[in-house]
C-alpha positions in Angstrom: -11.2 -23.2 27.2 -13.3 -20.3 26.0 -17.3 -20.6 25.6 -18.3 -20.4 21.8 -21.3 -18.9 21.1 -23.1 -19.1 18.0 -22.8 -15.3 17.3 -18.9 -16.6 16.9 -20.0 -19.4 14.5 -22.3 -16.4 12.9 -19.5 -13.9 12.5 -16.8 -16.4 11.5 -19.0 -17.5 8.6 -19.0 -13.6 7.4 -15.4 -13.9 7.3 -15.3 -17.4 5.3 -17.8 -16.1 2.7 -14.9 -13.0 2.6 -12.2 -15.4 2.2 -14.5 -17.3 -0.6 -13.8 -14.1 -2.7 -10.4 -13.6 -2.4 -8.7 -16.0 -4.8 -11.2 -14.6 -7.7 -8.0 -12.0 -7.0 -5.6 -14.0 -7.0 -5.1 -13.8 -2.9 -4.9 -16.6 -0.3 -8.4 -16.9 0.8 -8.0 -15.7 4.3 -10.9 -13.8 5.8 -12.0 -11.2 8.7 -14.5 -10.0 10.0 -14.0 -6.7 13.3 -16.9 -6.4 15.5 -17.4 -4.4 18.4 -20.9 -4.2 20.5 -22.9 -6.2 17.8 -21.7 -4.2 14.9 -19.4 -4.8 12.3 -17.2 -2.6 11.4 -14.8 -4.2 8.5 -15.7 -7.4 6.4 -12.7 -7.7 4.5 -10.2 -10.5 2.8 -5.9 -10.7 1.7 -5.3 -7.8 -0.8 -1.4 -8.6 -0.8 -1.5 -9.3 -4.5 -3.9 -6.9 -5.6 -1.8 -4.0 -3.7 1.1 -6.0 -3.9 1.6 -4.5 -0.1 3.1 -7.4 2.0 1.1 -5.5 4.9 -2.0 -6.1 3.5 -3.0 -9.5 5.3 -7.0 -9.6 6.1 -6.5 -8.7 9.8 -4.4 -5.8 8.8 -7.1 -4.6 6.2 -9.8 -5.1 8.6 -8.0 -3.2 11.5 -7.4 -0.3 9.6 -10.9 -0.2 8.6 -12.3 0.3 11.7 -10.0 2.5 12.6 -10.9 5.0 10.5 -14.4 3.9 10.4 -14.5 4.9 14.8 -11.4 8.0 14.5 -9.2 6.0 16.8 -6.7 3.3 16.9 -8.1 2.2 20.3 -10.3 -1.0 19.3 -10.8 -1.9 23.1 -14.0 -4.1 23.1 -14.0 -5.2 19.7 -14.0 -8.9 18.6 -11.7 -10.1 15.8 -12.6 -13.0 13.4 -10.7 -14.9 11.2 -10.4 -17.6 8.9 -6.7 -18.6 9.8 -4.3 -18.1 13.1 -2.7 -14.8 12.5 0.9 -14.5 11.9 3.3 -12.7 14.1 2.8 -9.2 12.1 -1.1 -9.8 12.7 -0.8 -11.1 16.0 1.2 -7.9 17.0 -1.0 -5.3 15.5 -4.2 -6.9 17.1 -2.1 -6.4 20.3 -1.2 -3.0 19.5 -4.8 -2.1 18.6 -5.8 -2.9 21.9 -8.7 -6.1 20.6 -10.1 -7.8 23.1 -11.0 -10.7 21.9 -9.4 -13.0 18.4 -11.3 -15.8 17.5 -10.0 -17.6 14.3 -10.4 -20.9 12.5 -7.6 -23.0 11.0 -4.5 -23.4 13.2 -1.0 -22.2 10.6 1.4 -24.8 11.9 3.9 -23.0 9.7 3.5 -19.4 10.7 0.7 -19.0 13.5 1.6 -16.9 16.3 -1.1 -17.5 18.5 -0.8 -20.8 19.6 1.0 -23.0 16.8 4.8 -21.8 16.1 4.7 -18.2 18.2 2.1 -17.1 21.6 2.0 -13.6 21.1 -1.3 -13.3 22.9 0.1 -15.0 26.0 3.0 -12.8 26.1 3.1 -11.7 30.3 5.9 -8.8 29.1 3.3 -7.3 26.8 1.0 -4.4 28.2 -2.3 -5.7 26.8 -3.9 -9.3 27.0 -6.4 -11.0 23.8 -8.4 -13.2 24.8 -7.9 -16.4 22.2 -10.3 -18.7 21.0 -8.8 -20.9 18.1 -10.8 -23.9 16.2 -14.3 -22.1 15.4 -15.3 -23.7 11.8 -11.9 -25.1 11.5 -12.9 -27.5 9.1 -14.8 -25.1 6.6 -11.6 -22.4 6.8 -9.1 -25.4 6.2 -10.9 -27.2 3.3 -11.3 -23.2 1.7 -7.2 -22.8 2.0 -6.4 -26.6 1.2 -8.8 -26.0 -2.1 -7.0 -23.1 -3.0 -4.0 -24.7 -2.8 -4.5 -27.6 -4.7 -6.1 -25.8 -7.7 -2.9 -23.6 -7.5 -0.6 -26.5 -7.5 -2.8 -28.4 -10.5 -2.1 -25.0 -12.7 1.2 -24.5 -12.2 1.5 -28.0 -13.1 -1.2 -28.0 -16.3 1.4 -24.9 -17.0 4.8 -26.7 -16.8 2.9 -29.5 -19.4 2.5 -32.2 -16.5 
């Protein structure tokens, strides 16, 4: 079990208040936040339907901002924060971006890949390790997705006359 600080709780708030904006667009309100020796380097949220890019997931987004933010792919050292467990496409390019450390909030028992449905993390065959710490503000990023989801559900239903 991994310590969690309060600069965890601090960071992984930045990335709920990013996740608060995203459904004003239309996106699932996932949020992250890229940090690496006490600064942050990306504060971003889901852009999938506003670039209607199936690549653009908040981890993605964020990743690719500090890349080009520090001129290298390399991320070694930095610390990656998110509202939700990443899938297995986020999972992988957090791997391949060489973060050290993923902290994130709600588990995705239907698509998680770092602890829930798929272990990327864990993988002994892969070259790099992430260190994993799951649960920080749970509650706050599950009540964000479980509100966006019923408001969803309650207009597709106002919609269809029900």
């Amino acid at each position: 079990m991994t310590f969690i600080a309060d600069k965890d709780r601090e960071y992984m708030r930045l990335a709920l208040e990013q996740a608060g904006l995203a459904p004003a667009l239309g996106e699932v309100p996932i949020g992250a936040v890229l940090v690496q020796d006490g600064q942050v380097l990306a504060q971003v949220h889901n852009f999938r339907e506003a670039w209607q890019d199936p690549t653009a997931h908040a981890e993605i987004v964020a990743i690719r901002g500090a890349a080009n933010r520090l001129g290298t792919w390399r991320l070694t050292g930095a610390t990656l924060y998110v509202t939700v467990e990443p899938c297995s496409m986020c999972a992988g390019a957090i791997i391949q971006s060489r973060i050290s450390r993923l902290v994130f909030g709600a588990r995705d028992p239907k698509a998680g890949a770092c602890g829930s449905v798929f272990n990327l993390p864990e993988e002994r065959r892969l070259n790099h390790k992430v260190e994993v710490s799951g649960g920080v503000l749970e509650r706050e990023s599950q009540e964000l997705m479980q509100r966006f989801f019923r408001t969803l559900r309650e207009d597709v239903n106002e919609r269809a006359g029900f």
